[in-house]
N, C-alpha and C positions, 0 to 999 in steps of 0.2 A: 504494500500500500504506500503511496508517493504523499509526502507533507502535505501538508494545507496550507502553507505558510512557515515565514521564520518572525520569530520574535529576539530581540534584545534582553539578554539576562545579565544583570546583574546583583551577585551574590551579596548579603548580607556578612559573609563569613569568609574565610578562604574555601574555594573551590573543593578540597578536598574533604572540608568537614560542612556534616547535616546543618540543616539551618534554614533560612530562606533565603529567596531570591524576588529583586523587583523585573517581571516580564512583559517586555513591550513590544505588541507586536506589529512589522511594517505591514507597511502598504505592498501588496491590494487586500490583505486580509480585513475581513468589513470592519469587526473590533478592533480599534485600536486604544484602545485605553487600558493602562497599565495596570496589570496587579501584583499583590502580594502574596507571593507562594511557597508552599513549603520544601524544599531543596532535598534531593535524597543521595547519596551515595548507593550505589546498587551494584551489585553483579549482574552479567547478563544472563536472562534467564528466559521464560515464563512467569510471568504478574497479572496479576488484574487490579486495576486502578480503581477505585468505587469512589462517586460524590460522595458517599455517606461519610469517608473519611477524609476527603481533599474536595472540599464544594467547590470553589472556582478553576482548580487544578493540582499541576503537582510537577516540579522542575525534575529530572531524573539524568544525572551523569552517573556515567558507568566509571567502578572505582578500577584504578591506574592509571586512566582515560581523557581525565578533566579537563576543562579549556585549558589554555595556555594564555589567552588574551580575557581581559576585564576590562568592561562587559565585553562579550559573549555572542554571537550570534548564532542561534539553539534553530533546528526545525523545531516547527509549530505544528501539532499533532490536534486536532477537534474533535472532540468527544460529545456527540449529539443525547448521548445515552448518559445511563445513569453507573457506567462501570465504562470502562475502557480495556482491553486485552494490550498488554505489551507481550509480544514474541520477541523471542533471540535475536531475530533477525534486525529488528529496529534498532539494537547496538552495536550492529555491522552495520546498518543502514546509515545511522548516524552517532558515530564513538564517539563523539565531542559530549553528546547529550541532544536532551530533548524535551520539550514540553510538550505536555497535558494540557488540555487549555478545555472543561468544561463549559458548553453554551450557556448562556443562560436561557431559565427554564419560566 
């Protein structure tokens, strides 16, 4: 599945440690207004993202992986649903990292 868009992240923290991040996403993505989200360190794997724990989204670099520049520019992943599926592949797709970016609902 190809990004929806790329957002601007930058981290609250260093890159390498959990925390947040503020995600901005460009243009042409129709949202463009910034949020505050929560930053994960992750292996690559199988996940599933749920609003129930990450309502507007969820930052995800893969650990060893992490930008190198700050801010960041992340694919923008959109999640119309109320969970999100991350495959293995989305950390081959994109090893920098990546956001989650729930619609609003």
């Amino acid at each position: 599945m190809p990004k929806d868009g790329d957002a601007s992240v930058l981290p609250s923290q260093p890159w390498r440690e959990d925390g947040t991040a503020t995600a901005t996403p460009l243009p042409p993505f129709p949202d463009l207004l910034p949020r505050t989200l929560q930053l994960d360190n992750r292996t690559a794997g199988n996940q599933t993202v749920r609003r129930s724990d990450y309502a507007q989204g969820l930052v995800i670099v893969q650990t060893g992986h992490e930008p190198t520049t700050t801010p960041s520019v992340l694919a923008l992943l959109r999640a119309d649903g109320d969970e999100y599926r991350v495959t293995g592949d989305k950390y081959i797709e994109f090893p920098d990292g990546f956001v989650i970016w729930f619609t609003v609902q």
